[in-house]
C-alpha positions in Angstrom: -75.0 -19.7 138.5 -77.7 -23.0 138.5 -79.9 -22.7 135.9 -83.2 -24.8 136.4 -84.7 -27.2 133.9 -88.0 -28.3 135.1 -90.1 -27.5 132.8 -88.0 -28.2 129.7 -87.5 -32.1 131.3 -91.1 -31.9 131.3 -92.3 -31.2 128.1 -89.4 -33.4 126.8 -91.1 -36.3 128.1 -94.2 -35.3 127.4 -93.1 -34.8 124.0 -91.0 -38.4 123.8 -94.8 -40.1 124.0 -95.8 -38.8 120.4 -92.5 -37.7 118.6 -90.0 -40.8 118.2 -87.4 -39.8 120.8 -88.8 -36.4 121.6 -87.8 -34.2 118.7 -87.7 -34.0 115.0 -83.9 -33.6 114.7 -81.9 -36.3 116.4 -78.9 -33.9 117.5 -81.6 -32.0 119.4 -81.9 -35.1 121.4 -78.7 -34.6 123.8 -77.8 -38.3 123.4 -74.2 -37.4 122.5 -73.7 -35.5 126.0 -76.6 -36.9 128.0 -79.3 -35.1 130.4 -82.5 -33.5 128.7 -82.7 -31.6 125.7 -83.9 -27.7 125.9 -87.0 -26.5 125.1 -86.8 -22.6 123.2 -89.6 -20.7 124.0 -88.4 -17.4 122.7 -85.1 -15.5 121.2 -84.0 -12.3 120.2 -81.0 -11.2 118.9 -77.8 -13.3 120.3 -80.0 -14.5 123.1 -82.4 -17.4 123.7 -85.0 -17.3 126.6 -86.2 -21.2 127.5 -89.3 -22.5 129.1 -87.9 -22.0 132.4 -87.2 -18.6 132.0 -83.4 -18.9 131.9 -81.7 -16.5 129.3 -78.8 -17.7 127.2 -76.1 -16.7 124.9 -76.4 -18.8 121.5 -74.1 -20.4 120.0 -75.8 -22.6 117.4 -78.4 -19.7 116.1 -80.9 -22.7 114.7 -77.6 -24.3 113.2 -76.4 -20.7 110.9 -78.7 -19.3 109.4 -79.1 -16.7 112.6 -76.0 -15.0 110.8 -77.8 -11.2 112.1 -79.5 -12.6 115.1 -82.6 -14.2 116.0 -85.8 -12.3 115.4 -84.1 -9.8 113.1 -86.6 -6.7 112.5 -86.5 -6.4 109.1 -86.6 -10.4 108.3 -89.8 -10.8 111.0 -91.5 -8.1 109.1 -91.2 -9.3 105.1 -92.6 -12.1 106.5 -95.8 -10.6 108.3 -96.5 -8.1 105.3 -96.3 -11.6 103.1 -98.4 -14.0 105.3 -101.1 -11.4 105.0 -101.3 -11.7 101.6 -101.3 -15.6 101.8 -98.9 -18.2 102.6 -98.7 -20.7 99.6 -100.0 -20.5 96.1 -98.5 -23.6 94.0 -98.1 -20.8 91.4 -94.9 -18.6 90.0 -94.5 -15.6 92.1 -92.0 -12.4 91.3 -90.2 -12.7 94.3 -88.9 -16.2 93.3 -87.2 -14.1 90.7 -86.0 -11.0 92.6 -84.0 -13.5 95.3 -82.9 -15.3 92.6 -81.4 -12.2 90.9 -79.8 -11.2 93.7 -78.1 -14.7 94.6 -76.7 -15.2 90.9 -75.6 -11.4 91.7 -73.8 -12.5 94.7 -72.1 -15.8 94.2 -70.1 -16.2 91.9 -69.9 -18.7 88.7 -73.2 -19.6 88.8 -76.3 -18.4 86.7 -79.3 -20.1 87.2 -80.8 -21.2 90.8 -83.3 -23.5 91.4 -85.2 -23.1 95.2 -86.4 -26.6 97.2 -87.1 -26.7 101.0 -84.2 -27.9 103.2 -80.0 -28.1 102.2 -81.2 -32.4 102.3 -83.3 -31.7 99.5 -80.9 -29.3 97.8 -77.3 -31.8 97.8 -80.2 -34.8 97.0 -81.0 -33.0 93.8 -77.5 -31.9 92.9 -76.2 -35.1 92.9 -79.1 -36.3 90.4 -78.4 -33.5 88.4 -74.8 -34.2 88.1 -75.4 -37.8 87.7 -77.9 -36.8 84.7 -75.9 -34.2 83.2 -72.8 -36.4 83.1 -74.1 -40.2 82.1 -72.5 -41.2 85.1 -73.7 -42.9 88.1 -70.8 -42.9 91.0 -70.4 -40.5 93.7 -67.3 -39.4 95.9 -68.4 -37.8 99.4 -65.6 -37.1 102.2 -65.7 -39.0 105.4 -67.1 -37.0 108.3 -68.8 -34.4 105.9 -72.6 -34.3 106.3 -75.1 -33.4 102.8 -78.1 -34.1 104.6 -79.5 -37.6 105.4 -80.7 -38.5 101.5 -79.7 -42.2 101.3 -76.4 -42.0 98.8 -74.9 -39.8 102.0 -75.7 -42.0 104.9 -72.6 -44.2 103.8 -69.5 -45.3 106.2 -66.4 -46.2 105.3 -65.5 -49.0 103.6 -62.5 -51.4 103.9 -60.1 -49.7 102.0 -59.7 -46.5 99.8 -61.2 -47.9 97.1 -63.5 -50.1 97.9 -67.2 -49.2 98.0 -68.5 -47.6 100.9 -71.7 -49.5 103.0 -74.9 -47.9 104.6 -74.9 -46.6 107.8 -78.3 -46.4 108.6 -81.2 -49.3 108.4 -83.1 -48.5 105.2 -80.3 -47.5 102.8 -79.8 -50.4 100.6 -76.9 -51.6 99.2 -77.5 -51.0 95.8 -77.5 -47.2 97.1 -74.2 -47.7 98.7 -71.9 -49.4 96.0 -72.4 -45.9 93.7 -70.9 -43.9 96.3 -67.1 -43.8 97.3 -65.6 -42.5 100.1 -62.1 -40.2 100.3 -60.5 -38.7 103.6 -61.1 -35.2 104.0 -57.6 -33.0 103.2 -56.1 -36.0 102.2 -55.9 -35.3 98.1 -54.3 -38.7 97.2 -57.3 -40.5 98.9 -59.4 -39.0 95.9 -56.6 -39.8 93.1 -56.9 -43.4 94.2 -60.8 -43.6 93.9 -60.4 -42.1 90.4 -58.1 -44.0 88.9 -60.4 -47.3 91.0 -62.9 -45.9 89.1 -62.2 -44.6 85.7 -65.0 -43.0 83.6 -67.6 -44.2 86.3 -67.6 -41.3 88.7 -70.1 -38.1 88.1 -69.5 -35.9 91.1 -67.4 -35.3 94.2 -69.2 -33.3 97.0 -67.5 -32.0 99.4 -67.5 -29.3 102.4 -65.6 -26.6 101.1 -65.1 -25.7 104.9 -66.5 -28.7 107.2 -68.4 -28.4 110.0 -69.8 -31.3 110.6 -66.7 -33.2 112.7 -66.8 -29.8 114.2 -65.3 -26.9 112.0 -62.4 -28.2 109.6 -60.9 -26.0 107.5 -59.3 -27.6 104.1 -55.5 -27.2 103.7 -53.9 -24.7 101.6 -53.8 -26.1 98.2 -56.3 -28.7 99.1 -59.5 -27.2 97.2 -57.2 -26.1 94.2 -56.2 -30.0 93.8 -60.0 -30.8 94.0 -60.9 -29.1 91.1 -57.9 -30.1 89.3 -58.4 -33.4 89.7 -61.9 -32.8 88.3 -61.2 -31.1 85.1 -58.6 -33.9 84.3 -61.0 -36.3 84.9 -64.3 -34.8 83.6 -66.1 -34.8 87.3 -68.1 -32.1 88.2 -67.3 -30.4 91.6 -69.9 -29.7 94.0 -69.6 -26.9 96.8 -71.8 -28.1 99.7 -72.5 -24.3 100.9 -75.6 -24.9 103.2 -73.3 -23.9 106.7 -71.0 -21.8 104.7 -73.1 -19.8 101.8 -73.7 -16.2 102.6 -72.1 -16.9 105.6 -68.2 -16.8 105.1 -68.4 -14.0 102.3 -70.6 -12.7 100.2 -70.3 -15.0 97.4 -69.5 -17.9 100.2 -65.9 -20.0 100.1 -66.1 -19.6 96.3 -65.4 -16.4 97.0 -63.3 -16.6 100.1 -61.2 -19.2 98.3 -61.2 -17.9 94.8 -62.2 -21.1 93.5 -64.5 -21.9 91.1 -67.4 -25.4 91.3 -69.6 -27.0 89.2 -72.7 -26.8 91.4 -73.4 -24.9 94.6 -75.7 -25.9 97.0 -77.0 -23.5 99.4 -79.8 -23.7 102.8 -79.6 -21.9 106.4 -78.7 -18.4 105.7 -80.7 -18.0 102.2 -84.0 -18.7 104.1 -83.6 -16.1 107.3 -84.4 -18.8 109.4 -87.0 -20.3 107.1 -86.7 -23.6 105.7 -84.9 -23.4 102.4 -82.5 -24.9 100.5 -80.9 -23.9 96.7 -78.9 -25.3 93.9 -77.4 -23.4 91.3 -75.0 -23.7 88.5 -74.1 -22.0 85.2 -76.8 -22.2 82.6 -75.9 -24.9 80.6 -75.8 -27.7 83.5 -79.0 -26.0 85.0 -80.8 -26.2 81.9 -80.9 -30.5 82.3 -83.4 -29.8 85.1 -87.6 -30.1 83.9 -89.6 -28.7 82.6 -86.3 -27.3 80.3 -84.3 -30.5 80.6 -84.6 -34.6 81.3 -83.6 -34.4 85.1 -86.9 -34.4 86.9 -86.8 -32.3 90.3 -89.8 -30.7 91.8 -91.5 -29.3 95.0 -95.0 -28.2 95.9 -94.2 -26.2 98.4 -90.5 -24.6 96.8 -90.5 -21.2 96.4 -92.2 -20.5 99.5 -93.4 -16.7 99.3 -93.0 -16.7 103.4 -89.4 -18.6 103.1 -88.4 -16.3 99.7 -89.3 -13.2 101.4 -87.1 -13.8 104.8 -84.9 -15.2 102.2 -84.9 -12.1 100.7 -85.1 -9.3 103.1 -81.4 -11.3 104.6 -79.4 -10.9 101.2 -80.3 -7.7 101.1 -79.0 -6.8 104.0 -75.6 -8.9 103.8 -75.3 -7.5 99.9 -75.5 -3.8 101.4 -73.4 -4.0 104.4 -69.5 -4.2 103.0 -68.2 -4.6 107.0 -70.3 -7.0 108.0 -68.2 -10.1 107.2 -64.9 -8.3 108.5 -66.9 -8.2 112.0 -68.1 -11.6 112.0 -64.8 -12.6 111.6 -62.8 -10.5 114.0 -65.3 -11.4 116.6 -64.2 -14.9 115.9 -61.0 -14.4 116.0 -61.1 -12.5 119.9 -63.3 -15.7 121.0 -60.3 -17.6 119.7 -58.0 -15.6 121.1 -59.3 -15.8 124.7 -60.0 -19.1 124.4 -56.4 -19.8 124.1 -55.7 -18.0 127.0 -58.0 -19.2 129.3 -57.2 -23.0 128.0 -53.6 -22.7 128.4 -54.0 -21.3 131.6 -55.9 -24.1 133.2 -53.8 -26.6 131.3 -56.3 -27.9 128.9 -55.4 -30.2 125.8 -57.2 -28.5 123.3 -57.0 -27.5 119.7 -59.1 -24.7 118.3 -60.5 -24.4 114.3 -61.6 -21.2 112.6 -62.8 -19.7 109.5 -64.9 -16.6 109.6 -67.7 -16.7 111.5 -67.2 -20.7 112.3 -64.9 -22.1 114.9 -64.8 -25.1 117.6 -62.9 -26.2 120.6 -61.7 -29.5 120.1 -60.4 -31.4 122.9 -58.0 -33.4 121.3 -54.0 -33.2 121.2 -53.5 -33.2 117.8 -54.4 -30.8 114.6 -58.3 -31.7 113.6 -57.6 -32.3 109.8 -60.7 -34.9 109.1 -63.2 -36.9 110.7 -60.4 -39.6 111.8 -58.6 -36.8 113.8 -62.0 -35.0 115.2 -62.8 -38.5 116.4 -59.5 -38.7 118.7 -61.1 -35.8 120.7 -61.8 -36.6 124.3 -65.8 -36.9 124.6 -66.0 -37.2 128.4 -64.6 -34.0 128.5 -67.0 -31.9 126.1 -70.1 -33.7 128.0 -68.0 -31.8 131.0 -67.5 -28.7 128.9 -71.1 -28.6 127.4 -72.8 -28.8 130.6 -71.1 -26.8 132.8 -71.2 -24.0 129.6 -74.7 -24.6 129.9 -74.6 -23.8 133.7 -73.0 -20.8 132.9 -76.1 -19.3 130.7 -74.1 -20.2 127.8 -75.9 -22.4 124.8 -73.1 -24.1 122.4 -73.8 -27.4 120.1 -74.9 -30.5 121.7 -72.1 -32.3 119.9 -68.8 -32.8 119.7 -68.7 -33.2 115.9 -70.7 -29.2 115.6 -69.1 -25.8 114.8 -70.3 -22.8 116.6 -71.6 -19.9 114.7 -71.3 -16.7 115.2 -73.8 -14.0 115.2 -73.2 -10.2 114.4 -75.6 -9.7 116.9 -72.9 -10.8 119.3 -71.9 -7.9 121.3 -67.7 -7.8 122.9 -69.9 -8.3 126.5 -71.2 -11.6 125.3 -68.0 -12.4 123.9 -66.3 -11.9 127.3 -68.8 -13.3 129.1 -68.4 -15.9 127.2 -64.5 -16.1 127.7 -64.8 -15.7 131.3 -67.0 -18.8 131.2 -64.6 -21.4 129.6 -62.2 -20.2 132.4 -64.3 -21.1 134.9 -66.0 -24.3 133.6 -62.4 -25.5 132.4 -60.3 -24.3 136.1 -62.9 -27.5 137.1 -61.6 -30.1 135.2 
C-alpha cells in the first residue's frame, strides 16, 4: 500500500504562512517523527478520510473523546436541533443542569460540577480552587503527567526530590515555578519526601490517575491507595486528572474502576462529544468556594456552551444506558494487545506493551514503562519507523512517542485485525 500526501503537504505549508508552525496544537505538527502533518477532511465512525482521499483506521479519535466513533448519529444531531435554536446566549440554560445531573449521577463522590471550555481550563481552575479552599499555595504534579499547558504545569524537574521544580517553557516565570513540586510517578516515597520538605505549605497533588501522556502508564497496585493516604494525613486535597480517562474507563471513570475516592475531579474529551469542554467537580462544600457562592473567582463567557452541553449530553446518555459498553472497549483492547504480542515476538521486537480499558501503547523500550524516566528510555528512531510505515499501512496512531492510543467502540474485530496484520508487516521491516 503507498498512500499519497500531496495535497495534505500542501495545505500544510500553506497553512505554516499564517498559523505559527502550521497548526494550533503543536503535537499535530509531526516534529516528534518528522515528515508533514495530515490534513482531516472528513471521518465517520473508526475511520478518517484525508484531503487526498486516503481512508484510515484511527487511533487517536481527536485525542478520546471519539469513545463511540467519529460522527456519531445521535451526538451530530443534538447538536443540529440546538444550533437552530442559537448557538450562544451568555445566559443560564436547562440543559447546563440536565448534563450536570447526569454526571454527579455518574461519578461518584462528587456533587456539584462546574462547566469551562477545554481540560487546560478545567485542572487551571482546580488548582485555584484547591489553593483557595485550603490557604495553601504549593502544588505537587508528577513528572511526565500533562494538566494542560496553564503555567504552574509547564514545570521540569528540579535538582533533587525536594527542591523546587523550574519552567519549562519561555513565559512561565519563576515565581510560578517555586509553588509547584515535582514527585516521580509510581514512586510513593518521592511524594513523602516533598511533604515532609514542605510541611503545611502544600494544597493539592494532581495527578493522572492512569497516565497517558509518556504514553499509557498505569499506576501500581497500591499506588493510588497511598496517594490518598498520604493526603488525609497530611490535610492535601487529591485531585483526579480525568480529562483522558473520565467516562472513558468506566462509568464513573478510575474513581470508579479503582474504588478510590478524590478531592476534585477534573473532566474534558469525552463529556463534550467531540466539543470543546472541560468540567470540575467536587462534593458540595469545596465547590461552594467558587463565585458567585464562594471567594474563588472562576468564570467563562462562553461555558456552558448549549452546542458543547448538548453533544455533551446526548454522549452520557448513551454511555449511562449501555451496561456492555465498557466490557467491549476493553476486550477489544485486550485482543489488540494480544496480537500485538504475537506479531512483536515473532519478528523479535524489544517492546513492552501498557493497558487499561480502552487505553494502551506500544512502547519500544526493554524495560517496564512505570513513569516518564522509563517511557523516556524507549527507542525513538524506531517509533518514527513504526509510525510511518503504520501510516503507510492506512493505519493512523499518535504522532508521539509519549501518546496512548484510544480505542473506539466503533472499532470492528476487521479493523482490529487489520490492524494486527499491519504491525507484522511494518515490524518484519525493521
Amino acid at each position: 500500500m503507498f498512500m499519497n500526501y500531496k495535497r495534505s503537504s500542501a495545505l500544510f505549508a500553506q497553512a505554516e504562512k499564517v498559523i505559527p508552525g502550521g497548526v494550533n496544537s503543536p503535537v499535530r505538527a509531526f516534529k516528534a517523527v518528522g515528515g508533514t502533518p495530515i490534513f482531516v477532511k472528513e471521518a465517520k465512525g473508526a475511520y478518517l478520510y484525508d484531503e487526498d482521499g486516503n481512508k484510515l483506521i484511527d487511533y487517536i479519535n481527536s485525542w478520546g473523546p471519539m469513545i463511540l466513533g467519529h460522527a456519531y448519529e445521535p451526538v451530530v444531531n443534538a447538536v443540529i436541533e440546538k444550533a437552530k435554536k442559537g448557538t450562544s446566549f451568555g445566559m443560564p440554560t436547562e440543559i447546563e443542569t440536565e448534563i450536570a445531573e447526569l454526571a454527579v449521577s455518574m461519578v461518584p463522590n462528587i456533587d456539584k460540577i462546574r462547566f469551562v471550555n477545554s481540560g487546560t481550563e478545567a485542572c487551571m481552575s482546580a488548582i485555584r480552587l484547591a489553593r483557595g479552599y485550603t490557604g495553601k499555595d504549593k502544588i505537587v504534579k508528577f513528572a511526565g503527567c500533562y494538566h494542560g499547558h496553564s503555567d504552574s504545569f509547564l514545570i521540569q524537574a528540579g535538582s533533587g526530590a525536594v527542591t523546587f521544580g523550574s519552567p519549562n517553557s519561555p513565559g512561565v516565570t519563576q515565581g510560578t515555578a517555586k509553588d509547584t513540586l515535582l514527585a516521580k510517578y509510581n514512586d510513593i516515597e518521592s511524594v513523602k519526601a516533598l511533604l515532609e520538605a514542605n510541611k503545611g505549605e502544600i494544597a493539592c497533588i494532581i495527578i493522572e490517575p492512569v497516565a497517558g501522556n509518556m504514553g499509557c502508564i498505569p499506576p501500581k497496585d497500591g499506588f493510588l491507595q497511598a496517594l490518598r493516604n498520604l493526603c488525609d494525613i497530611n490535610n492535601v486535597l487529591l485531585i483526579f486528572d480525568e480529562v483522558m480517562t473520565g467516562f472513558r474507563l468506566a462509568k464513573g471513570g478510575t474513581q470508579e474502576l479503582f474504588n478510590l475516592k478524590a478531592d476534585i475531579v477534573c473532566f474534558g474529551k469525552v463529556i463534550g462529544g467531540g466539543l470543546p469542554v472541560g468540567a470540575f467537580a467536587a462534593r458540595e462544600e469545596i465547590m461552594n468556594y467558587l463565585a458567585p457562592v464562594g471567594p474563588v473567582y472562576q468564570a467563562g463567557t462562553l461555558s456552558g456552551n448549549p452546542l458543547a452541553m448538548a453533544a455533551g449530553l446526548a454522549m452520557l446518555k448513551t454511555l449511562n444506558n449501555d451496561s456492555e459498553l465498557f466490557n467491549r472497549l476493553a476486550e477489544k483492547t485486550a485482543y489488540l494487545h494480544e496480537g500485538f504480542t504475537k506479531v512483536l515476538n515473532e519478528n523479535n521486537i524489544t517492546h513492552t506493551i501498557n493497558r487499561v480499558g480502552s487505553m494502551i501503547s506500544i512502547h519500544f523500550a526493554e524495560e517496564p514503562v512505570v513513569d516518564f524516566e522509563t517511557s523516556a528510555k524507549g527507542n525513538n528512531e524506531t517509533f518514527k519507523k513504526f509510525f510511518h510505515g503504520m501510516l503507510q499501512e492506512g493505519i493512523y496512531i499518535a504522532p508521539s512517542a509519549f501518546e496512548t492510543w484510544f480505542i473506539t467502540d466503533a472499532l470492528s474485530y476487521e479493523d482490529l485485525n487489520t490492524t494486527i496484520a499491519a504491525v507484522k508487516k511494518v515490524t518484519s521491516k525493521f
